[in-house]
Structures are given as C-alpha cells and as structure tokens.
The first five atom37 places (N, CA, C, CB, O) and aatype in JSON, in Angstrom:
{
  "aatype": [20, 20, 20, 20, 20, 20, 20, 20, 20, 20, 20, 20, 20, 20, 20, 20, 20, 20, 20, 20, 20, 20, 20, 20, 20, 20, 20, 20, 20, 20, 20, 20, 20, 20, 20, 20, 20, 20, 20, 20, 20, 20, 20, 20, 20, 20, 20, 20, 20, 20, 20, 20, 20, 20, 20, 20, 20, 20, 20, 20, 20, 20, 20, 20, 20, 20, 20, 20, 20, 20, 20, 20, 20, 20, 20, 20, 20, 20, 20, 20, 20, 20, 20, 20, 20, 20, 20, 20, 20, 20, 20, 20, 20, 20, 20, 20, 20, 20, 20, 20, 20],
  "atom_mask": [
    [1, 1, 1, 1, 1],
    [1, 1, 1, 1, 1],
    [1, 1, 1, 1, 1],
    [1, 1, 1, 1, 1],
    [1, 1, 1, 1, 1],
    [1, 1, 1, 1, 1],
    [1, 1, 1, 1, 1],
    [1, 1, 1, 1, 1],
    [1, 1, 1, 1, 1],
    [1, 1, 1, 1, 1],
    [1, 1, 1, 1, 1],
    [1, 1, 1, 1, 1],
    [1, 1, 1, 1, 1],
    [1, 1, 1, 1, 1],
    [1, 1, 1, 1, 1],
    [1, 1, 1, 1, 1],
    [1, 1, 1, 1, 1],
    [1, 1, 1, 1, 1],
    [1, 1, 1, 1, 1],
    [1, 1, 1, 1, 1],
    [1, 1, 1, 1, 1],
    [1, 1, 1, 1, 1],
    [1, 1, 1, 1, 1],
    [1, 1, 1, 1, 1],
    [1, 1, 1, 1, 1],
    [1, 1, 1, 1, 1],
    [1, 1, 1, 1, 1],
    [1, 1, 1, 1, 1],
    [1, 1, 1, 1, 1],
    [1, 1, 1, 1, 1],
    [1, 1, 1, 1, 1],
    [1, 1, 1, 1, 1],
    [1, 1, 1, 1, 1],
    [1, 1, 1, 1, 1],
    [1, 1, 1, 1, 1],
    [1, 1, 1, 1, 1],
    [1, 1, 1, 1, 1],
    [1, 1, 1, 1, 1],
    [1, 1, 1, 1, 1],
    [1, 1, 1, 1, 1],
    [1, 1, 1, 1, 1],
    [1, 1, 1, 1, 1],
    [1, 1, 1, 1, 1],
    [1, 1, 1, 1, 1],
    [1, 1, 1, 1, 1],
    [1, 1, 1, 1, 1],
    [1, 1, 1, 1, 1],
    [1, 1, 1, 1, 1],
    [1, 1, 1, 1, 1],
    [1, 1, 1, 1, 1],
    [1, 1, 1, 1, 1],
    [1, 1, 1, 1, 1],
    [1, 1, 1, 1, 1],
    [1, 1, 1, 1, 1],
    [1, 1, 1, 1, 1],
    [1, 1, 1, 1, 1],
    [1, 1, 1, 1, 1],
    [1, 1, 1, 1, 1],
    [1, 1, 1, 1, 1],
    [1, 1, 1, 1, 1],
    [1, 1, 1, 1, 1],
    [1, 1, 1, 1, 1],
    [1, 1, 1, 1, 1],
    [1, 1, 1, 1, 1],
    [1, 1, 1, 1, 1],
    [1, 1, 1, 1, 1],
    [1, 1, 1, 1, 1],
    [1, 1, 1, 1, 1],
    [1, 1, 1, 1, 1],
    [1, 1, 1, 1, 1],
    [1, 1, 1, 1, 1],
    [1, 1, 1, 1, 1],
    [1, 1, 1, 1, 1],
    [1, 1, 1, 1, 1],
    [1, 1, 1, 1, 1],
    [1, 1, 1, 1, 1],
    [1, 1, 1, 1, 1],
    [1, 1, 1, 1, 1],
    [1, 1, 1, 1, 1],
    [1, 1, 1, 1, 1],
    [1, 1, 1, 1, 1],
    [1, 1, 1, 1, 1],
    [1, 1, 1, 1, 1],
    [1, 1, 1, 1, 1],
    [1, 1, 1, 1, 1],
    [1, 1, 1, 1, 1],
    [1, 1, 1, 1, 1],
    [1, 1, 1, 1, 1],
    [1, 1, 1, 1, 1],
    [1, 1, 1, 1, 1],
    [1, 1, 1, 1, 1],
    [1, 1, 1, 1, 1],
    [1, 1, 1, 1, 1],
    [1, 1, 1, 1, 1],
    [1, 1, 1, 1, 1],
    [1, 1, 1, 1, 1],
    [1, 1, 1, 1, 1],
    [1, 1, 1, 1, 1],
    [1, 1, 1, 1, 1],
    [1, 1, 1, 1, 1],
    [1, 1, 1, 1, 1]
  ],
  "atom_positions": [
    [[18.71, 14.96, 20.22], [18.52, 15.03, 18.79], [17.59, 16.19, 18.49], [17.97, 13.7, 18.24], [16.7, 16.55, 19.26]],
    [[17.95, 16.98, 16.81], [16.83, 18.13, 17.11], [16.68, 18.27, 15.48], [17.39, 19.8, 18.15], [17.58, 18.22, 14.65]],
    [[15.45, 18.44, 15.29], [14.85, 17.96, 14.41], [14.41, 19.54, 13.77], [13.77, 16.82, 14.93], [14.12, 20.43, 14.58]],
    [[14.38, 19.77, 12.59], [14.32, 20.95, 11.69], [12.59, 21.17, 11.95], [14.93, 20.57, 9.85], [11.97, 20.24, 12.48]],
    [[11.93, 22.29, 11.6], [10.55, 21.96, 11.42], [9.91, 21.52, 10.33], [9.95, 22.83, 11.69], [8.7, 21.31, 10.41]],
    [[10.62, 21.29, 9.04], [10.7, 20.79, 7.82], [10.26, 19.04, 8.26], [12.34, 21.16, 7.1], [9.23, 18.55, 7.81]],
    [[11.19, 18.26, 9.16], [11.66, 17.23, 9.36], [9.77, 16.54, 9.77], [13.12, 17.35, 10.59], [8.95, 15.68, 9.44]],
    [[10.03, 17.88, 10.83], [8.6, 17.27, 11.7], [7.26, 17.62, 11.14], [8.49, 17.89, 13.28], [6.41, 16.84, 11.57]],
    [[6.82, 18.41, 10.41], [5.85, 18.58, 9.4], [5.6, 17.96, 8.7], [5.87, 19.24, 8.83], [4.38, 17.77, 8.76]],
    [[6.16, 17.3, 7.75], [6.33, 16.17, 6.98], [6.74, 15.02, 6.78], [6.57, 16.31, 6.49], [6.12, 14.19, 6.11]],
    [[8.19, 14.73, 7.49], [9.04, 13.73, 7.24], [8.36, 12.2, 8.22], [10.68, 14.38, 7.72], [7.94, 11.09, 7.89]],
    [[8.59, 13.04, 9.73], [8.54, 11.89, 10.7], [7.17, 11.77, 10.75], [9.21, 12.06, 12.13], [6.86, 10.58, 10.68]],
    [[6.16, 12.54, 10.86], [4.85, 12.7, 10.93], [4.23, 11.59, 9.19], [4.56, 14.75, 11.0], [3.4, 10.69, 9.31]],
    [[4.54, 11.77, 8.49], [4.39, 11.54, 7.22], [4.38, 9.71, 7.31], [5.67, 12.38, 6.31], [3.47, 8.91, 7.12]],
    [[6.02, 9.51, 7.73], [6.43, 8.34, 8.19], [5.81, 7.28, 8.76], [7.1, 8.54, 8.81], [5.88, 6.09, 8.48]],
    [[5.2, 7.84, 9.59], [4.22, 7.5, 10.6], [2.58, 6.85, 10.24], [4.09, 8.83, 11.33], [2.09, 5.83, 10.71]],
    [[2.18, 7.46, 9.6], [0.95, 7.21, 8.96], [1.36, 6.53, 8.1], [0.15, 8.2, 8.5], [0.5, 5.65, 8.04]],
    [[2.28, 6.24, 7.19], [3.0, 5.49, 5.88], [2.87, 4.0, 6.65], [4.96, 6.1, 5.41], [2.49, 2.98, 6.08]],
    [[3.23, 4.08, 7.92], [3.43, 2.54, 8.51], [2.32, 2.07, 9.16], [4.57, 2.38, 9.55], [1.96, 0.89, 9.26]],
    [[1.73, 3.16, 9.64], [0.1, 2.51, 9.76], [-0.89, 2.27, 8.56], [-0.75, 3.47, 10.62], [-1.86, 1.52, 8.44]],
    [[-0.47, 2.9, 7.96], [-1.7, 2.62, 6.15], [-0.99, 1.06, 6.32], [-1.11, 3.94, 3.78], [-1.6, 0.08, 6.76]],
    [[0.14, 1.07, 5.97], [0.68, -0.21, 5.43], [0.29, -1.56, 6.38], [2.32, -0.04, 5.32], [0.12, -2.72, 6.01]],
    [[0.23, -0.94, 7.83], [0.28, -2.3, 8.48], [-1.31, -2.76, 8.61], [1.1, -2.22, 10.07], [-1.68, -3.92, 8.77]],
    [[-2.11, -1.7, 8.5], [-3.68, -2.13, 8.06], [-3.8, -2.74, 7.02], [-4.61, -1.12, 7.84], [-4.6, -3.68, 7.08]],
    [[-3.22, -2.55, 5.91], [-3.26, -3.03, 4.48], [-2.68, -4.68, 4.53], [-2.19, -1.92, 3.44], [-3.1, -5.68, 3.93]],
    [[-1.83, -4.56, 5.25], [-1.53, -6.3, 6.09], [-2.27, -6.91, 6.27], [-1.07, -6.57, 7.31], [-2.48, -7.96, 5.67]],
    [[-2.96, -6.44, 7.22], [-3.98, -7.02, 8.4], [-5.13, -7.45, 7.62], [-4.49, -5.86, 9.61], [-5.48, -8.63, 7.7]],
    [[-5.71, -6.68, 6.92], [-6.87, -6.27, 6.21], [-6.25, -7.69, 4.64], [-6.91, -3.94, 5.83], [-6.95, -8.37, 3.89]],
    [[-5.31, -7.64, 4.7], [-4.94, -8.53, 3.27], [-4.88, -10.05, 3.88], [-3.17, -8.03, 2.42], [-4.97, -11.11, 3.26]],
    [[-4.72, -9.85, 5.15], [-4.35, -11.7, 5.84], [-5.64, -11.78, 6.09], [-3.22, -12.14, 7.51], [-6.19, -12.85, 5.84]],
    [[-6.46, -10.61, 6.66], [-8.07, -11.37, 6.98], [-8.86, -12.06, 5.87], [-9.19, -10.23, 7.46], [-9.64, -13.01, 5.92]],
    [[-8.36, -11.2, 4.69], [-9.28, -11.88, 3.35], [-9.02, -13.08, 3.3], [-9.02, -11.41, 1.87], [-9.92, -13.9, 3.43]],
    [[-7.56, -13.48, 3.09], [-6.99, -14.41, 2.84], [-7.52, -15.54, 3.75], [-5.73, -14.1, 2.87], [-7.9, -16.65, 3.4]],
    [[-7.48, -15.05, 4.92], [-7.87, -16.6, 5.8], [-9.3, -16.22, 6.06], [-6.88, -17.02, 7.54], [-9.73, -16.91, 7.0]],
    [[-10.11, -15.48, 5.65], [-11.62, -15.87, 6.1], [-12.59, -15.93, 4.82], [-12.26, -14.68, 7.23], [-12.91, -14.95, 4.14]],
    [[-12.95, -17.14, 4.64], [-13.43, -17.31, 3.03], [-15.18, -16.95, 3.25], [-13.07, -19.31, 2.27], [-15.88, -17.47, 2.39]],
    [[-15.92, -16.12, 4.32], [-17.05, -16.19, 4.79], [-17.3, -14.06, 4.4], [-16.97, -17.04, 6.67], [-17.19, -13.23, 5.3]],
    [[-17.53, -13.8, 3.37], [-17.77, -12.35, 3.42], [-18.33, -11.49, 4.4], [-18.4, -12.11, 2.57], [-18.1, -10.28, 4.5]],
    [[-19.49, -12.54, 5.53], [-20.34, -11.59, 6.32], [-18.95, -11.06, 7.4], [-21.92, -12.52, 7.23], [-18.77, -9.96, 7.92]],
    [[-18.24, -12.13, 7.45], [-17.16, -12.13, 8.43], [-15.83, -10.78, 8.17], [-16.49, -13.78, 8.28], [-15.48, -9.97, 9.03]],
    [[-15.41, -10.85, 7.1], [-15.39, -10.01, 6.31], [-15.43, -8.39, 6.53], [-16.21, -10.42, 5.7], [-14.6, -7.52, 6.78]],
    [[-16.89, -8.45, 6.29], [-17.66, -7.43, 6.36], [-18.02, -6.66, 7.55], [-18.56, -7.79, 5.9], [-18.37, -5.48, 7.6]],
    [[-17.85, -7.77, 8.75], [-17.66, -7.12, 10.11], [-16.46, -6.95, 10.39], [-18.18, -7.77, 11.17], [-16.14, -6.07, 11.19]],
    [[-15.39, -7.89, 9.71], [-14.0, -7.24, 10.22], [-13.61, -5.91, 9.5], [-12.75, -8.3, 9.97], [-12.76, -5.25, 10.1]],
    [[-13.99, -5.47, 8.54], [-13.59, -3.87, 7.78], [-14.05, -2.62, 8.53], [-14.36, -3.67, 6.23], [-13.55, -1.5, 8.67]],
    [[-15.76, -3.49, 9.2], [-16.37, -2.61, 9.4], [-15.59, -2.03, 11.13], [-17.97, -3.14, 9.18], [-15.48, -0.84, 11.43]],
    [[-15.18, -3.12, 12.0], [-14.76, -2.67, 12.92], [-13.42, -1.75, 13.02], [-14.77, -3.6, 13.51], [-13.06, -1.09, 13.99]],
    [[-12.78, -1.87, 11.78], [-11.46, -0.84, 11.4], [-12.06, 0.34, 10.39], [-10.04, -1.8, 10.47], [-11.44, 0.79, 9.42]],
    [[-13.48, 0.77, 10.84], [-13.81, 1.91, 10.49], [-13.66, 2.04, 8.86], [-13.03, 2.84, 11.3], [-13.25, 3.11, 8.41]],
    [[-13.96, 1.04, 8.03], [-14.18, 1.17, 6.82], [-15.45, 1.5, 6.61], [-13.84, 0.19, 6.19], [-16.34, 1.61, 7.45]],
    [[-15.5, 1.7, 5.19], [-17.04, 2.73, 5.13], [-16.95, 1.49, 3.47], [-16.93, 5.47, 4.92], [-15.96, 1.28, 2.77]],
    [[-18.31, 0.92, 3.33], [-18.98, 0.08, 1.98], [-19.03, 1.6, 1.21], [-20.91, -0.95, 2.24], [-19.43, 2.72, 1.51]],
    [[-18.42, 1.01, 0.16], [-19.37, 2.32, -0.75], [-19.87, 1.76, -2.17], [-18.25, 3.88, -1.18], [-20.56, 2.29, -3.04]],
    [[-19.12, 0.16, -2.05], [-20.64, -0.5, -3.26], [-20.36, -1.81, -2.2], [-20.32, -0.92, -5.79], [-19.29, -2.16, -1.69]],
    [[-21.82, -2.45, -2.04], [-21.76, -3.65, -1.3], [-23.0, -4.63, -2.59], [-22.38, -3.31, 0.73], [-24.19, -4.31, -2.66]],
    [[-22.66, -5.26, -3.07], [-23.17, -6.0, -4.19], [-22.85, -7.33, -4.14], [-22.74, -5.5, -5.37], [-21.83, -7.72, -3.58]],
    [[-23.75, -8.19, -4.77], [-23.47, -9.52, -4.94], [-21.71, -10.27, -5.5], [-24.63, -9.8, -5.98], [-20.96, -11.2, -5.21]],
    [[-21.82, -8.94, -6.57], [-20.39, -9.56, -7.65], [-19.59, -8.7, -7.07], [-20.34, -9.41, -9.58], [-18.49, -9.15, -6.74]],
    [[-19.86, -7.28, -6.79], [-18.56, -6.72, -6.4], [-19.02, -5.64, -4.97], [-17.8, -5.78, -7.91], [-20.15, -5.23, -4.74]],
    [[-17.93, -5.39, -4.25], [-17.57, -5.05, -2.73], [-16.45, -3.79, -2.89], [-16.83, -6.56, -1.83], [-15.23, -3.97, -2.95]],
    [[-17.05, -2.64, -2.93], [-15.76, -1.74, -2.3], [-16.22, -1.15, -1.02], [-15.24, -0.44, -3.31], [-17.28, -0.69, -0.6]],
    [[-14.66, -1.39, -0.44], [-14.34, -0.96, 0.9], [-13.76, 0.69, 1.2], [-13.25, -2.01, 1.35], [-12.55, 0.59, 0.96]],
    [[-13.95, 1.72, 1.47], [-12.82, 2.7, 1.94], [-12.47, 3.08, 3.34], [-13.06, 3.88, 1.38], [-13.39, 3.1, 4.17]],
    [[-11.31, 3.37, 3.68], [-10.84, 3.5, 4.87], [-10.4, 4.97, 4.79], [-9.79, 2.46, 5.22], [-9.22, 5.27, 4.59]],
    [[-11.72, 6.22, 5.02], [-10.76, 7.38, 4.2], [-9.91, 8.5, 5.12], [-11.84, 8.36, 3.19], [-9.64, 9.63, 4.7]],
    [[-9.39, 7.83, 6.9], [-8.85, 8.88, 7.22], [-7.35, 7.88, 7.14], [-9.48, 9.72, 8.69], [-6.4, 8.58, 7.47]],
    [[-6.98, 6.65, 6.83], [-5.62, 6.43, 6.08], [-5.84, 6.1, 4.41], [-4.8, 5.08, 6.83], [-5.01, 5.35, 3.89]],
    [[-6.59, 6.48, 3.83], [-6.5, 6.79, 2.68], [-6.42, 5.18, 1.66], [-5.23, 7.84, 2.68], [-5.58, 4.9, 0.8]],
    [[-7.62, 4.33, 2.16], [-6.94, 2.82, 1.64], [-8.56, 2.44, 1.28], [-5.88, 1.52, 3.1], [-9.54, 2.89, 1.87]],
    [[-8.55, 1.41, 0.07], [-9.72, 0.9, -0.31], [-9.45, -0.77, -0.37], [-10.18, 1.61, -1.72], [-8.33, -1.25, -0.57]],
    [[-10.39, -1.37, -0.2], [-10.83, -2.73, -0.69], [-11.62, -3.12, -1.51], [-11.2, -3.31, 0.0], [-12.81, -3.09, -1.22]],
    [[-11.13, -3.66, -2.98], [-12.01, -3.92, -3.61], [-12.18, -5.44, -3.54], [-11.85, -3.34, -4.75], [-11.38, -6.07, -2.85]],
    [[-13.05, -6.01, -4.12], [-13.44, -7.45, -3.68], [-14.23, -8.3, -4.56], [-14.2, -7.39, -2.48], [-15.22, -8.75, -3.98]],
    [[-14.14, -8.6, -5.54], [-15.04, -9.18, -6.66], [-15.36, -11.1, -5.85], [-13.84, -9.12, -8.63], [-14.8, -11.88, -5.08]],
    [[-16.05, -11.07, -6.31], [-16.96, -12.4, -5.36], [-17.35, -13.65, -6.63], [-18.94, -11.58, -4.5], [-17.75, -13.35, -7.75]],
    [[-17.15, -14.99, -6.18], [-17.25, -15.93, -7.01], [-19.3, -16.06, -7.1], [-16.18, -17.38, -6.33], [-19.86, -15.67, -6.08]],
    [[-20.05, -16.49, -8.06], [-20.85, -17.03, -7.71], [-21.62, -17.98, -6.06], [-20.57, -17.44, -8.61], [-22.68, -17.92, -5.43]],
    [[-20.61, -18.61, -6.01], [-20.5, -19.57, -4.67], [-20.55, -18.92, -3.4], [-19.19, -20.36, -4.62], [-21.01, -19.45, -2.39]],
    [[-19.91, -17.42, -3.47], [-19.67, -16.42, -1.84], [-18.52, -16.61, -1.93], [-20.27, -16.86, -0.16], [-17.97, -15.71, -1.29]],
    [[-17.43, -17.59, -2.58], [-16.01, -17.13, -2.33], [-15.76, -15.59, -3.13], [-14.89, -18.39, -2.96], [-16.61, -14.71, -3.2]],
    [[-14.52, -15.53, -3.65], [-13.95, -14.48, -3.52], [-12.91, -15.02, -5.18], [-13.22, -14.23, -1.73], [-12.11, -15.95, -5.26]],
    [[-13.3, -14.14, -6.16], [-12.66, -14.59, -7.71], [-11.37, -13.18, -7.36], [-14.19, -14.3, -9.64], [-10.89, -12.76, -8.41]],
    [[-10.95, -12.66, -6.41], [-9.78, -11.89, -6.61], [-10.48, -10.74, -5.25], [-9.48, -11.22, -8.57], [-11.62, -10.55, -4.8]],
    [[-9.17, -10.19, -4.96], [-9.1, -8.61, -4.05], [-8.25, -7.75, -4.68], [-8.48, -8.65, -2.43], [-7.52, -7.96, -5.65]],
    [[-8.38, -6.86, -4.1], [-7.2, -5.62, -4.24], [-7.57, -4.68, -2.96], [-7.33, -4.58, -5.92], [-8.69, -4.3, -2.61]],
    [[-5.73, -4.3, -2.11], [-6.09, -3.68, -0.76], [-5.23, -2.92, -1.42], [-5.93, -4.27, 0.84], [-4.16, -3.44, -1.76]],
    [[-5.52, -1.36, -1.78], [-4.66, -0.35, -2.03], [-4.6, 1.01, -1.49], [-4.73, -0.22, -3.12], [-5.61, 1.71, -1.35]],
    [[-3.48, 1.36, -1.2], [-3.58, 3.01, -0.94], [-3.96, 4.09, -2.1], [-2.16, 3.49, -0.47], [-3.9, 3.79, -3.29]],
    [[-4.33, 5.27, -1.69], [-4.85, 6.55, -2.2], [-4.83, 7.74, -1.51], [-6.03, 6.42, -2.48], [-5.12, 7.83, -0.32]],
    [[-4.41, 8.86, -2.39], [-4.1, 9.82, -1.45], [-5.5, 10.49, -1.55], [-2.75, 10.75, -1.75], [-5.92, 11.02, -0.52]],
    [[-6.41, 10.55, -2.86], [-7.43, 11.06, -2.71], [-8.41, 10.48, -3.74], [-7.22, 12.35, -2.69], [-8.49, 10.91, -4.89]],
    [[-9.23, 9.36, -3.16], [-10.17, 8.86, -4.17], [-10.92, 9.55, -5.2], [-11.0, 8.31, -3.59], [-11.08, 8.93, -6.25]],
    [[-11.58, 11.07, -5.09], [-11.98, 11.71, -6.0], [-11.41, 12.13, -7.25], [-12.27, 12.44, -5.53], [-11.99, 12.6, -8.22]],
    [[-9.89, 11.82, -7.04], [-9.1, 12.29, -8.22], [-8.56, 10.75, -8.78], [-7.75, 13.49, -7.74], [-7.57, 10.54, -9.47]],
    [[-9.46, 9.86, -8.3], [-9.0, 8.91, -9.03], [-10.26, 7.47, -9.57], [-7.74, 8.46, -8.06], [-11.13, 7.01, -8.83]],
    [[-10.07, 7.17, -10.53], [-11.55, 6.46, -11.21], [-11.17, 5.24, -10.56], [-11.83, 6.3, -13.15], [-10.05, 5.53, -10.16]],
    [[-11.43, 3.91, -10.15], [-11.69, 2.9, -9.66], [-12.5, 2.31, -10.97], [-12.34, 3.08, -8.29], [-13.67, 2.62, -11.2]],
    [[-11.88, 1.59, -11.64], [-12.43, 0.66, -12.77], [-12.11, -0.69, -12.2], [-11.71, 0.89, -14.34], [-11.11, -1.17, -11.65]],
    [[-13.75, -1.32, -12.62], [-13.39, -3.13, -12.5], [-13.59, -3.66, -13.4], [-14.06, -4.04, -11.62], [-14.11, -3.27, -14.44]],
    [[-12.99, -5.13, -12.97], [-12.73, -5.75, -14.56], [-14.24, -6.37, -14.9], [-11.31, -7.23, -14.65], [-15.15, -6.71, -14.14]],
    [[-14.15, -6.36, -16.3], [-15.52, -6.89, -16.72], [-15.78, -8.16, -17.53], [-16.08, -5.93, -17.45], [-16.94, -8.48, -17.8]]
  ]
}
C-alpha cells in the first residue's frame, strides 16, 4: 500500500491522535463517573499528565495540553460533584471557558 505525502502529514497521523484524545476523554469520563472522592480524582488526572489550572472549592479545571483536552468540574457543597465536562480543544487561548453561575 502507498500512501501520498498529503495522506501521511495529515490524514493517518491526524487520525491517530483523534483516537487517542478520544480514548483519554473515555477513560478520564468513566473515572469521574465511578470515583465520587476528588483527591482520587485529582491523582488520577494528575498521573495522565494533566496540568490544574483552577483547583477551587466550587470549581476544578483540568488541561491536558499536548492532546488538547480539558476537565472542567464544578463540585457539590458535600465534595461530590454538581456536573463535569471532558472536552477537546485545538487551542485553549483562542477560546474563553465560561462557567455557569
């Protein structure tokens, strides 16, 4: 099989990272889901090389910035968790991150 350099610059290479963002964004979405303990949490992001860039009582963002993915995390009174969001980004600076108020 022979592949254009068009193909391999972008396409399959491209592809590739598309399925690893996504399958972190999995992983990272089932851990919330089944671990209702934030410190826990907080060490599992941290060992997939996420970087805190607000770590707060009410609210938690996560970034992951060499696949391009954030966690946001709003927190109940109690330490549970009143909602998430695990999303991709191609470049956080060009984009505002508003939470709800």
């Amino acid at each position: 099989m022979f592949y254009t350099r068009g193909a391999i610059g972008g396409g399959m290479l491209g592809d590739i990272e598309t399925l690893q963002r996504r399958a972190v964004m999995v992983e990272v979405e089932e851990i919330i889901q089944s671990t209702p303990n934030y410190a826990d949490v907080r060490e599992a992001l941290r060992s997939r090389n996420f970087i805190p860039e607000q770590d707060d009582a009410d609210v938690a963002v996560w970034v992951q910035p060499d696949l391009g993915i954030f966690v946001l995390l709003q927190m109940n009174l109690g330490g549970g968790y009143a909602g998430y969001r695990v999303a991709a980004y191609d470049n956080l600076e060009d984009h505002e991150v508003r939470l709800p108020e």
